[in-house]
N, C-alpha and C positions, 0 to 999 in steps of 0.2 A: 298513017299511024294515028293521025286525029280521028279518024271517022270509027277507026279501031275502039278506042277509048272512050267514045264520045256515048254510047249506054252505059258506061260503067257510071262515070260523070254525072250523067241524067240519075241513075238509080241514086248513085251516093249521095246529090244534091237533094233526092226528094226524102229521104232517110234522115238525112239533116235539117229538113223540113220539118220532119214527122215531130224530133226529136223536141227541135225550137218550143213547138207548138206544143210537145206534151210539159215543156219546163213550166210554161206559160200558162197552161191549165193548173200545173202542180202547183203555183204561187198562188193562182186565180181561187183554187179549194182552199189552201192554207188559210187565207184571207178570210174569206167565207165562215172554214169554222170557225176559227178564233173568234169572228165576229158573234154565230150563234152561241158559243161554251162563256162570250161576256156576258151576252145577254140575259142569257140562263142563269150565271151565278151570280150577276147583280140583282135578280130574284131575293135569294138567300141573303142568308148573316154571316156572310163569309169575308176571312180576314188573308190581306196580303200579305205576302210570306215575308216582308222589309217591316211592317208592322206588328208581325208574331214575333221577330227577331228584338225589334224594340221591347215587346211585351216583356221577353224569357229575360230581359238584361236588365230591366227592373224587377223582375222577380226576383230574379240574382239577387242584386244589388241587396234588396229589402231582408230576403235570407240572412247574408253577411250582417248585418247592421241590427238584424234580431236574435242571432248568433252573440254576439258583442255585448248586448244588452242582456241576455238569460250571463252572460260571463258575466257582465258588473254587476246584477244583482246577486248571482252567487256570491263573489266575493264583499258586496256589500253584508249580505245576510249574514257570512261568515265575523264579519269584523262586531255587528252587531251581538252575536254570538257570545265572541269572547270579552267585549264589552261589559253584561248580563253575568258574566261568571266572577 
């Protein structure tokens, strides 16, 4: 019964071989590019996406607070207004 089995074993064993080796490569490339696509965009004026997130939440921020401010001078101009009358 072993000797039966015993190419099945050999095939499956070298298939699990094949497979190790192609994970192995596949991490080997991942590596690789990442490495050239930093390379490349440390070239450029390009921003991280943790620092564009900062950016948009002080844009925010600055919105709300110019929002606020076009309101209080409305209503200041208004008080002026009736002031004047």
């Amino acid at each position: 019964m072993t000797n039966s089995n015993q190419p099945m074993d050999d095939i499956a064993e070298k298939i699990a071989g094949g497979i190790r080796m192609l994970g192995g490569l596949k991490q080997g490339a991942e590596t690789q590019v990442r490495s050239i696509v930093e390379g490349a965009l440390s070239q450029f004026d390009v921003v991280t996406h943790e620092r564009m997130q900062v950016q948009e939440a002080l844009l925010s921020k600055a919105r709300d607070e110019l929002a606020a401010l076009e309101a209080r001078i409305a209503e200041l101009e208004a008080q002026l207004k009736n002031l004047s009358k």
